[in-house]
Structure formats: structure tokens, C-alpha cells
PDB file as gemmi writes it, atoms N, CA and C in Angstrom:
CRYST1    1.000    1.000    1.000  90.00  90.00  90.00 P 1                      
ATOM      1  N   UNK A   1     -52.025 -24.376-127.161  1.00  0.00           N  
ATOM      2  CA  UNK A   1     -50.670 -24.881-127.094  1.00  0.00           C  
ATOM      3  C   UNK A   1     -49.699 -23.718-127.344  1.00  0.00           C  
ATOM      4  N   UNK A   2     -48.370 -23.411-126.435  1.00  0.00           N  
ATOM      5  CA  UNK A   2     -47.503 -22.426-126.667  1.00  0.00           C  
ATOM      6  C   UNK A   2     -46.850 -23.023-127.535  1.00  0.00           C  
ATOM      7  N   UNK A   3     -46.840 -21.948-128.780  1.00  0.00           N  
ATOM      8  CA  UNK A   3     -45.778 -22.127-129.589  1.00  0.00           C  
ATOM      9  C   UNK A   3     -44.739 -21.035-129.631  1.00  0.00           C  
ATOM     10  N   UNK A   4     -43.042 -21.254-129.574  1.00  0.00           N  
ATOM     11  CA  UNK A   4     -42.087 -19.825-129.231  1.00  0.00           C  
ATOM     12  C   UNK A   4     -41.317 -20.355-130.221  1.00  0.00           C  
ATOM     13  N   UNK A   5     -40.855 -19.049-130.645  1.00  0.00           N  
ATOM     14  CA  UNK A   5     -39.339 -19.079-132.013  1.00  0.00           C  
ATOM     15  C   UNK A   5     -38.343 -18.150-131.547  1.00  0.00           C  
ATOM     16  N   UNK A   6     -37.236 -18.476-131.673  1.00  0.00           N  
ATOM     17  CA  UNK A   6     -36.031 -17.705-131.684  1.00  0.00           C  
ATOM     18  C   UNK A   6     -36.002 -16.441-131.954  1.00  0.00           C  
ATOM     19  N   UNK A   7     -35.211 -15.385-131.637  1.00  0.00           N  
ATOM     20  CA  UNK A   7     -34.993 -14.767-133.289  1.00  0.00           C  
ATOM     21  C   UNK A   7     -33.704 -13.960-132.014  1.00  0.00           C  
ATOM     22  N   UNK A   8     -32.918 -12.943-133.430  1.00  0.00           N  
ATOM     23  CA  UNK A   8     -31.544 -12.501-132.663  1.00  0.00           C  
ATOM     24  C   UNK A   8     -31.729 -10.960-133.468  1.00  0.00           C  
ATOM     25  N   UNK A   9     -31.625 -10.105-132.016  1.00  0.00           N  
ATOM     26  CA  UNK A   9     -31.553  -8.816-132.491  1.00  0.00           C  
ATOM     27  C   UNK A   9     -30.450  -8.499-132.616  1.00  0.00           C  
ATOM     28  N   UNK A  10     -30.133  -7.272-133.403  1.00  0.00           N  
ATOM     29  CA  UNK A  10     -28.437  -7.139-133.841  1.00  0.00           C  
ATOM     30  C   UNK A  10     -28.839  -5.181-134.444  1.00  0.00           C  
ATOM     31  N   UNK A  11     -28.105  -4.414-133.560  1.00  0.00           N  
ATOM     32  CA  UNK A  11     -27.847  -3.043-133.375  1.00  0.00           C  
ATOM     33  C   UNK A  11     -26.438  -2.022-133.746  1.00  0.00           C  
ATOM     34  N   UNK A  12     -26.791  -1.699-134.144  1.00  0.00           N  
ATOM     35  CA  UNK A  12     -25.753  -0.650-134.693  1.00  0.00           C  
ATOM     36  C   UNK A  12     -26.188   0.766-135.032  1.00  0.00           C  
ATOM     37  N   UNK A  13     -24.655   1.740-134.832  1.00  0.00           N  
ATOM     38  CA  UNK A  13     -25.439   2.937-135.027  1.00  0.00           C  
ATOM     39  C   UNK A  13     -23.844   3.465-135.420  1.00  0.00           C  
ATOM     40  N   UNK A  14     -24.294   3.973-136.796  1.00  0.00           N  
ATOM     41  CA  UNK A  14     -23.226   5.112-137.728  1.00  0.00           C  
ATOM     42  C   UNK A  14     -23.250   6.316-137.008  1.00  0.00           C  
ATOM     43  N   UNK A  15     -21.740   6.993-136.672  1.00  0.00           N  
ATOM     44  CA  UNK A  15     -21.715   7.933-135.869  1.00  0.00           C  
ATOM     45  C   UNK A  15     -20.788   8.783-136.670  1.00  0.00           C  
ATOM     46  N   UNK A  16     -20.581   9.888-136.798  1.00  0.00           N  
ATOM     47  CA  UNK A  16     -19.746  10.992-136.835  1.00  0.00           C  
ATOM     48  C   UNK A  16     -19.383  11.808-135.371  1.00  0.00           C  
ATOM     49  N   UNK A  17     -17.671  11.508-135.221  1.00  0.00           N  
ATOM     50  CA  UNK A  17     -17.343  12.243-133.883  1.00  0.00           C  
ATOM     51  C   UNK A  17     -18.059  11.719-132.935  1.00  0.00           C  
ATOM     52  N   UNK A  18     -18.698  10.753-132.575  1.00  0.00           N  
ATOM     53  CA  UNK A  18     -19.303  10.791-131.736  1.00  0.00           C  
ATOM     54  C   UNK A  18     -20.798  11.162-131.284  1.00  0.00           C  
ATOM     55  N   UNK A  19     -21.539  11.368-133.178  1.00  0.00           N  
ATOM     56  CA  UNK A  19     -22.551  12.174-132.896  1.00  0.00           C  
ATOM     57  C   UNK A  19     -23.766  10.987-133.827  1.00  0.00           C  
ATOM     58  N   UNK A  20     -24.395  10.416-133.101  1.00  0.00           N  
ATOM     59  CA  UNK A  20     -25.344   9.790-133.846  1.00  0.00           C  
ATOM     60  C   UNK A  20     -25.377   9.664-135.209  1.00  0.00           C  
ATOM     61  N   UNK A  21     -25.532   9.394-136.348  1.00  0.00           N  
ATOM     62  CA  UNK A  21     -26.184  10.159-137.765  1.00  0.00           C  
ATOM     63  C   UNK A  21     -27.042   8.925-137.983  1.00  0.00           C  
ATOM     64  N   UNK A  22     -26.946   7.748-137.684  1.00  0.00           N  
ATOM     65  CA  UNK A  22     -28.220   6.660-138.399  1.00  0.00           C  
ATOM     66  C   UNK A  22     -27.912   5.413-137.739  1.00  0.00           C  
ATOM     67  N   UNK A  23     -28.942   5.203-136.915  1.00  0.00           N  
ATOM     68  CA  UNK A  23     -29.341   3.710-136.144  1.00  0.00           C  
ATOM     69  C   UNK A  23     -30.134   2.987-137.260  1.00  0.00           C  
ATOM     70  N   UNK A  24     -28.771   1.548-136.559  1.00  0.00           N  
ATOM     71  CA  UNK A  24     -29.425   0.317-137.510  1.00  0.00           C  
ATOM     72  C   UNK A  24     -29.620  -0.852-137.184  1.00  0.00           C  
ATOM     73  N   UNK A  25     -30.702  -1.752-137.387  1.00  0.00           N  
ATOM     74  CA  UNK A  25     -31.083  -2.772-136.239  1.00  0.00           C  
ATOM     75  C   UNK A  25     -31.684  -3.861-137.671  1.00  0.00           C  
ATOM     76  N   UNK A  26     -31.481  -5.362-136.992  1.00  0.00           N  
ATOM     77  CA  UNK A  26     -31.647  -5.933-137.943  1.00  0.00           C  
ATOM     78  C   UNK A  26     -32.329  -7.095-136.767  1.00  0.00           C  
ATOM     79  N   UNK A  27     -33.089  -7.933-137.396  1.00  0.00           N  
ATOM     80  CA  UNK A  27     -33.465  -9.017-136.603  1.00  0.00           C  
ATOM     81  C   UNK A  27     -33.945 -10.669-137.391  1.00  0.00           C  
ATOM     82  N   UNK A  28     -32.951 -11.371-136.609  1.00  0.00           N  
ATOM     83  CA  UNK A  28     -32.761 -12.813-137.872  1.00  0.00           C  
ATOM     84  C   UNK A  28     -33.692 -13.850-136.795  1.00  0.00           C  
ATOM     85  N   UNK A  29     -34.185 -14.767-137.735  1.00  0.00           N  
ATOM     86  CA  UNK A  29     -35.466 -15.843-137.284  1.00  0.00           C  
ATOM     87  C   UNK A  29     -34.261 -16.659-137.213  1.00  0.00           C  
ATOM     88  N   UNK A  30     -34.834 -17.714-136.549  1.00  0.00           N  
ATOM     89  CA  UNK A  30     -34.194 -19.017-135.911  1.00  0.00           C  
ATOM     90  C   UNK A  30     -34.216 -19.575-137.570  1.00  0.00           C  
ATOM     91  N   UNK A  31     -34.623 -19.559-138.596  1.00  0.00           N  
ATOM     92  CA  UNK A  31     -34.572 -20.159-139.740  1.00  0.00           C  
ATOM     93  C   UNK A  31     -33.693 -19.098-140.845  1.00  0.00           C  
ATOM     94  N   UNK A  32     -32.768 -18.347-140.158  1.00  0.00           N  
ATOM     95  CA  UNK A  32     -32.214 -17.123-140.914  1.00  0.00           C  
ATOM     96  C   UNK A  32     -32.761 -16.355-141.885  1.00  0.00           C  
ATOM     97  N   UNK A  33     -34.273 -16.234-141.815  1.00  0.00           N  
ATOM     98  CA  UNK A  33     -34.808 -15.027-142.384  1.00  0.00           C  
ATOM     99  C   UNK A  33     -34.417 -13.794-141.417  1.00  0.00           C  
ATOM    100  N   UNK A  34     -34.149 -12.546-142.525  1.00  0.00           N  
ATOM    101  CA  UNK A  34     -33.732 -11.633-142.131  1.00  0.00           C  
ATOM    102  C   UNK A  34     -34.698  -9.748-142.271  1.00  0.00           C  
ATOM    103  N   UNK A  35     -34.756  -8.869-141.162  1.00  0.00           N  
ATOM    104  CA  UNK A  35     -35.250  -8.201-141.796  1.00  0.00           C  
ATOM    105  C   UNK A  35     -34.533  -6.482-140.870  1.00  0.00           C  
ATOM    106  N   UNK A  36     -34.297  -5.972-141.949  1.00  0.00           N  
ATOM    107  CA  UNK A  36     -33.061  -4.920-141.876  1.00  0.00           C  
ATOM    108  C   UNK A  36     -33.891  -3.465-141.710  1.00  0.00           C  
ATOM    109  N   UNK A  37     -32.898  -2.624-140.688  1.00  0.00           N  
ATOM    110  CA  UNK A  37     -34.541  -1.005-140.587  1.00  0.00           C  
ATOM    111  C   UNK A  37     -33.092  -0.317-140.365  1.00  0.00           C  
ATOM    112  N   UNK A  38     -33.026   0.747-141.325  1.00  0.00           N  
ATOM    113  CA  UNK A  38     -32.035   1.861-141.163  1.00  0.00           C  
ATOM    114  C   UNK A  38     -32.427   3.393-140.828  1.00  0.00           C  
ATOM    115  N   UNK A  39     -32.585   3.943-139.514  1.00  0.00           N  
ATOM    116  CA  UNK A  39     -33.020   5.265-139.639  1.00  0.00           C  
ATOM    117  C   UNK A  39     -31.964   6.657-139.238  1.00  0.00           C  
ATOM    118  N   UNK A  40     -32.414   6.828-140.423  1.00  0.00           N  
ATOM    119  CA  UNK A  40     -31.500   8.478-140.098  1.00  0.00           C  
ATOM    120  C   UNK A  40     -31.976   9.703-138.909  1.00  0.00           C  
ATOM    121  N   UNK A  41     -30.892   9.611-138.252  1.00  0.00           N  
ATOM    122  CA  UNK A  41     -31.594  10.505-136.664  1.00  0.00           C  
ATOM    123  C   UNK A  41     -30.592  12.087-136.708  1.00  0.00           C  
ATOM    124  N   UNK A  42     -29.993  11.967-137.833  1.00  0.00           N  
ATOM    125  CA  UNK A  42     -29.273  13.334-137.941  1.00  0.00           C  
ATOM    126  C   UNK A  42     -29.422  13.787-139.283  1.00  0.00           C  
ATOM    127  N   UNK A  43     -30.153  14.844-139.834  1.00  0.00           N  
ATOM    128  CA  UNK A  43     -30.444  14.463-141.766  1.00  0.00           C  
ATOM    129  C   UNK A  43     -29.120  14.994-141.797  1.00  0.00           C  
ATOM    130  N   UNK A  44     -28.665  16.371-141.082  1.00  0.00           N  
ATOM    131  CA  UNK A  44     -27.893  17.518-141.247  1.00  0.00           C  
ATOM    132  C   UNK A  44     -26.442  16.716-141.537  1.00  0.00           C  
ATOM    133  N   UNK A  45     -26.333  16.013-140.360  1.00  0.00           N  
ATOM    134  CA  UNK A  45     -24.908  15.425-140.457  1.00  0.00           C  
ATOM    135  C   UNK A  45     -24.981  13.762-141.528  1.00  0.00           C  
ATOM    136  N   UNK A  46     -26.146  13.387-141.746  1.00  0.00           N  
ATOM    137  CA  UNK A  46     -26.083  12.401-142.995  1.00  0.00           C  
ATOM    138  C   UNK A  46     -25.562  12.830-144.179  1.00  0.00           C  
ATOM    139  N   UNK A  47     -26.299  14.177-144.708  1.00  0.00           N  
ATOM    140  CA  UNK A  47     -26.279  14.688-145.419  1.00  0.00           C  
ATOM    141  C   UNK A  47     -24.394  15.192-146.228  1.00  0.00           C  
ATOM    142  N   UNK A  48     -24.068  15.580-145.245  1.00  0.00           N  
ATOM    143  CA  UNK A  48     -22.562  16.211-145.327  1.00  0.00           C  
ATOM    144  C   UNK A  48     -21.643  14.796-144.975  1.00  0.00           C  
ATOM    145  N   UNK A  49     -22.008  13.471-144.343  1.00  0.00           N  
ATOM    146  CA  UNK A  49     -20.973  12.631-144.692  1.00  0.00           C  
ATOM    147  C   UNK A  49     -21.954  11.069-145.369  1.00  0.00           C  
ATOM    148  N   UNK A  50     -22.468  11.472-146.527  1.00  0.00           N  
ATOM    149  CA  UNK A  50     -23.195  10.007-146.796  1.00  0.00           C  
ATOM    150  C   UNK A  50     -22.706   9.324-147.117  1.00  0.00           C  
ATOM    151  N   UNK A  51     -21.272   9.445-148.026  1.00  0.00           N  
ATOM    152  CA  UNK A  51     -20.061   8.262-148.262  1.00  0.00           C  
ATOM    153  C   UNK A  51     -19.794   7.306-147.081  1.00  0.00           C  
ATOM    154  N   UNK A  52     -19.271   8.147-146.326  1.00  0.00           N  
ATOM    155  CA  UNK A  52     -19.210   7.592-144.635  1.00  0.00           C  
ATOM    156  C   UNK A  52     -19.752   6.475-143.881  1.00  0.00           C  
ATOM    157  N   UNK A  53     -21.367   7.220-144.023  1.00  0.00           N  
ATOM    158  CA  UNK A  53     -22.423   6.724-143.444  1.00  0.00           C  
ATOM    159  C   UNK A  53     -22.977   5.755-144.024  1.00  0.00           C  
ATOM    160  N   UNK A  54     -22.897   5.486-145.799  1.00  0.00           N  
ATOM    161  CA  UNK A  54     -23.620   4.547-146.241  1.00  0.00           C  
ATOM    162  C   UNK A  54     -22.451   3.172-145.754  1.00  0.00           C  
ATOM    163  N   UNK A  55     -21.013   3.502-146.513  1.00  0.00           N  
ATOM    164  CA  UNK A  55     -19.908   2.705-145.998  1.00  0.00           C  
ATOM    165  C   UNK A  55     -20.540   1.504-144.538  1.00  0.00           C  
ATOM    166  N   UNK A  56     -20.643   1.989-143.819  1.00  0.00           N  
ATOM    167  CA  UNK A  56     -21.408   1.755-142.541  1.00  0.00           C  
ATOM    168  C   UNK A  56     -22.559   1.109-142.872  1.00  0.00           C  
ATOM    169  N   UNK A  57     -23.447   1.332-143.144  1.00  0.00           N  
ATOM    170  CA  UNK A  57     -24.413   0.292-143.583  1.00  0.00           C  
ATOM    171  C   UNK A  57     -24.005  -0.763-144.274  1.00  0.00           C  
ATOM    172  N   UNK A  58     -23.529  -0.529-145.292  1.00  0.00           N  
ATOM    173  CA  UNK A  58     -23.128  -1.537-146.287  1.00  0.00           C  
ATOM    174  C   UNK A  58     -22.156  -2.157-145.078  1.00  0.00           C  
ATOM    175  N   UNK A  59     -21.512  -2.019-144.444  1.00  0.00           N  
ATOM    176  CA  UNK A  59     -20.712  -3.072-143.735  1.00  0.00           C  
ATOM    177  C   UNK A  59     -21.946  -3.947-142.604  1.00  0.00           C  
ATOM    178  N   UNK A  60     -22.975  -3.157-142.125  1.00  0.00           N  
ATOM    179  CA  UNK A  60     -23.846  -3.695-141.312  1.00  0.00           C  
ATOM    180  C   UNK A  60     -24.050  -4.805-141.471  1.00  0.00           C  
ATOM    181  N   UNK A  61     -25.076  -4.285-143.103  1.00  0.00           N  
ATOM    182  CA  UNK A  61     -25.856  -5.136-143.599  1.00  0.00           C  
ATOM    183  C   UNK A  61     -25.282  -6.526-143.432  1.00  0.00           C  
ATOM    184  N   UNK A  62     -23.872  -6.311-144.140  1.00  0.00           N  
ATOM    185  CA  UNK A  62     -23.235  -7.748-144.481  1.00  0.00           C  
ATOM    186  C   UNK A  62     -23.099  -8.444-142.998  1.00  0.00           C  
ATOM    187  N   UNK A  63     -22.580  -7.886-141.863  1.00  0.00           N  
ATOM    188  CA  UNK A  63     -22.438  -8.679-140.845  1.00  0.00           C  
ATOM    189  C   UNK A  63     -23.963  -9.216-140.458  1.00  0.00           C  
ATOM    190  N   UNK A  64     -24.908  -8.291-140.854  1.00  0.00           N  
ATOM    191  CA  UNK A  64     -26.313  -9.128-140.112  1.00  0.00           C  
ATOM    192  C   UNK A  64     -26.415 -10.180-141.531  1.00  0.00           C  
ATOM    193  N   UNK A  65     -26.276 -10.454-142.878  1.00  0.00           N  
ATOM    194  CA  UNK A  65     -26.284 -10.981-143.520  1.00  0.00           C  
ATOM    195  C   UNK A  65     -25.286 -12.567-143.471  1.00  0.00           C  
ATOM    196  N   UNK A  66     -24.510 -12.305-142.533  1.00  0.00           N  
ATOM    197  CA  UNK A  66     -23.350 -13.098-141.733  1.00  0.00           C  
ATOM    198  C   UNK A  66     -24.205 -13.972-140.970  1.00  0.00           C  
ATOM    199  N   UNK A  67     -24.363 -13.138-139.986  1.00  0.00           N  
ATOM    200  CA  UNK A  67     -25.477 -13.785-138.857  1.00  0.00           C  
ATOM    201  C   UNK A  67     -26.721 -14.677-139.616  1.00  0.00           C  
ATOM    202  N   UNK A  68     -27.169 -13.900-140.722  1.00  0.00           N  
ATOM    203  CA  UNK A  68     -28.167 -14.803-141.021  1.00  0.00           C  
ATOM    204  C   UNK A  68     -28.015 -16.333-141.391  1.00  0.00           C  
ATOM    205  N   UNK A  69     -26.820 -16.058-142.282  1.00  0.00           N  
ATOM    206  CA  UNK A  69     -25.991 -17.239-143.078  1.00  0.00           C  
ATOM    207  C   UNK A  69     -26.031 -18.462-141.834  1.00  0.00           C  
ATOM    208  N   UNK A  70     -25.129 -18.003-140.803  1.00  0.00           N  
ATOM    209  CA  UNK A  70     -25.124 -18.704-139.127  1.00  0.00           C  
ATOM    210  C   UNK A  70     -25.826 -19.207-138.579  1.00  0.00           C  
ATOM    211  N   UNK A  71     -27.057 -18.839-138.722  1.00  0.00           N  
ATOM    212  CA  UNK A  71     -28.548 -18.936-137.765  1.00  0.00           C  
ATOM    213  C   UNK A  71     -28.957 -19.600-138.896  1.00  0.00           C  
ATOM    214  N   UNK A  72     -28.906 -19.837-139.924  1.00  0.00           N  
ATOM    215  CA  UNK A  72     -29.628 -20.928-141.298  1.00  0.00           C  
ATOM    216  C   UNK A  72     -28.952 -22.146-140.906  1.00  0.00           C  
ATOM    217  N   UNK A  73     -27.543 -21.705-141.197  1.00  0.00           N  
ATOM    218  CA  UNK A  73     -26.738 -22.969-140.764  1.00  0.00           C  
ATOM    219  C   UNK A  73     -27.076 -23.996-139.833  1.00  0.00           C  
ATOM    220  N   UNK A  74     -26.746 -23.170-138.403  1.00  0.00           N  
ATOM    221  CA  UNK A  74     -27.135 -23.998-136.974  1.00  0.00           C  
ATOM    222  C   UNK A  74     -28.683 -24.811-137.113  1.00  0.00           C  
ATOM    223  N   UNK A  75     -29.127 -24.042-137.923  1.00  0.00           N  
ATOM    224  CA  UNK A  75     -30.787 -24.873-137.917  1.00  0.00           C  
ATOM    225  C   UNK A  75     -30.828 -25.803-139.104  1.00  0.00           C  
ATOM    226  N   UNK A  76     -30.438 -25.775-139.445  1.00  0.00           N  
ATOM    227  CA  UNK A  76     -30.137 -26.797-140.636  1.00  0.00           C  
ATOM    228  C   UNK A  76     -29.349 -28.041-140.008  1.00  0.00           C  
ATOM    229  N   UNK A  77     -28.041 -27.645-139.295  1.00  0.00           N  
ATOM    230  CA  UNK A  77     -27.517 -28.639-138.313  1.00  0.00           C  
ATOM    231  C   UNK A  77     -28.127 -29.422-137.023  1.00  0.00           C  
ATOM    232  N   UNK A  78     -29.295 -28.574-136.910  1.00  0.00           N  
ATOM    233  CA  UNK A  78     -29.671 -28.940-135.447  1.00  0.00           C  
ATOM    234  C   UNK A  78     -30.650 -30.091-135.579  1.00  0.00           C  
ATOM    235  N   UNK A  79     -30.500 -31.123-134.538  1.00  0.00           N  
ATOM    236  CA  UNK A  79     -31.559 -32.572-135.410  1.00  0.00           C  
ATOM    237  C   UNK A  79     -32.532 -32.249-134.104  1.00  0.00           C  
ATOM    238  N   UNK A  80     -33.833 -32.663-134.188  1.00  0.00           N  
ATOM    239  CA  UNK A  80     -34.753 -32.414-133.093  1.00  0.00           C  
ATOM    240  C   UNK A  80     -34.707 -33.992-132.348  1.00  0.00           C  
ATOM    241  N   UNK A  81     -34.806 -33.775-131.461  1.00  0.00           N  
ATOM    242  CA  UNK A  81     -34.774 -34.920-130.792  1.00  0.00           C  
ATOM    243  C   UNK A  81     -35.987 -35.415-131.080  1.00  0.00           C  
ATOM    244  N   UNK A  82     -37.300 -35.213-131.053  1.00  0.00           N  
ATOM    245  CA  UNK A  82     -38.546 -35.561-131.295  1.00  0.00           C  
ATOM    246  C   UNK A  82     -38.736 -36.335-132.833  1.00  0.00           C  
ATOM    247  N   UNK A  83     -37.650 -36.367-133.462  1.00  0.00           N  
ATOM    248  CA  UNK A  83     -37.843 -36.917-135.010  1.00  0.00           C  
ATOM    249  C   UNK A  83     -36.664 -37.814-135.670  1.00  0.00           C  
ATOM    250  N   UNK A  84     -35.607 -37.515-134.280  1.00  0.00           N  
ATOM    251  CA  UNK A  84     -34.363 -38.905-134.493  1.00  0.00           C  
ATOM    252  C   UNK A  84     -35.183 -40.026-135.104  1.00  0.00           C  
ATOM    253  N   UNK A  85     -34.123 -40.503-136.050  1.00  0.00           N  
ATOM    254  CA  UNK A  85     -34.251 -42.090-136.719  1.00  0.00           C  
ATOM    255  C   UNK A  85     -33.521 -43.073-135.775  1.00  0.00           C  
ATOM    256  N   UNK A  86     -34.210 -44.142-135.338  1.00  0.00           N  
ATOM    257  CA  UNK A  86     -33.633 -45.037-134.744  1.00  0.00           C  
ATOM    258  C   UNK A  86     -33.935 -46.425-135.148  1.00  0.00           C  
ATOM    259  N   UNK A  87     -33.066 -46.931-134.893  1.00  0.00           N  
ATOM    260  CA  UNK A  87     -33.014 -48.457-135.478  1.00  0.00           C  
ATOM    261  C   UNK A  87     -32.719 -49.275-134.450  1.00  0.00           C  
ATOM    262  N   UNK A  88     -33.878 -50.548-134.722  1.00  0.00           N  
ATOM    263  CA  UNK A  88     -33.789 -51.499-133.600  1.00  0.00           C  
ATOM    264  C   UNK A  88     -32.635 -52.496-133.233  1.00  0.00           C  
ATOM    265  N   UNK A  89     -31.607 -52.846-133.118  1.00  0.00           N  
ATOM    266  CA  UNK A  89     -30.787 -53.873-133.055  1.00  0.00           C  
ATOM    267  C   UNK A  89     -31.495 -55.493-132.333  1.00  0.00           C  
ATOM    268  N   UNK A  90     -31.795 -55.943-132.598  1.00  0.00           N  
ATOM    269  CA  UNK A  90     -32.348 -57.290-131.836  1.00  0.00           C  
ATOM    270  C   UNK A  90     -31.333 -58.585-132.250  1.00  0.00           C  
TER     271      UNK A  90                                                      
END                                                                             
């Protein structure tokens, strides 16, 4: 039997000038579990602006932490049709 789940990728990447310094990717389950990967692709230029760069994460995080909140929500809201309560009127 196929069984499939959701999930929502979500990308970002801290730049200086225009210059890479740390890709960040997060990916939330249809039940808003969340799981967050930060990699540094410039040490040189991390290094010389990490105030900057963390700033940037810390704002990531929270928007994929957003999303997660969202994606808990909607599934929490969402009723399955397969398990509606119905009541007979006769």
C-alpha cells in the first residue's frame, strides 16, 4: 500500500555583497515537525562578518519556525473526510 506525506522545503542563503557566506535550508512535515541545516560555504567571509551572518539565521530560523507553527496549524484544522462524524436524521 502507498503511503505519501507532505513536507515543505524552505531555502535561504546569508550573503555579503553579494557573495555567498552560509546556505540555509529547513524542511517542515505536514505535522510541523521541523528540521533546520546551516552551512557555511565562505569560512573567510563568515568569519569577518558573524554578527551579520548569525543575525540572518536567527531571522531564518524564526520564519521556518513560522512555517512550522502554520503547517501544525492547517493539520490540526484539516478534518479527513474518511473519519467525519455523521449523524443520522430519520
Amino acid at each position: 500500500m502507498l503511503e505519501t506525506k507532505k513536507s515543505i522545503n524552505f531555502n535561504g542563503t546569508s550573503e555579503i555583497n553579494g557573495t555567498p557566506a552560509m546556505i540555509l535550508s529547513a524542511n517542515v512535515s505536514e505535522n510541523g515537525s521541523i528540521s533546520l541545516n546551516a552551512n557555511v560555504v565562505n569560512q573567510t567571509l563568515y568569519n569577518e562578518n558573524k554578527t551579520e551572518i548569525q543575525k540572518d539565521l536567527t531571522d531564518f530560523n524564526g520564519k521556518a519556525f513560522s512555517l512550522s507553527e502554520e503547517t501544525k496549524s492547517d493539520t490540526e484544522n484539516t478534518t479527513d473526510p474518511n473519519t467525519q462524524n455523521t449523524t443520522d436524521s430519520k
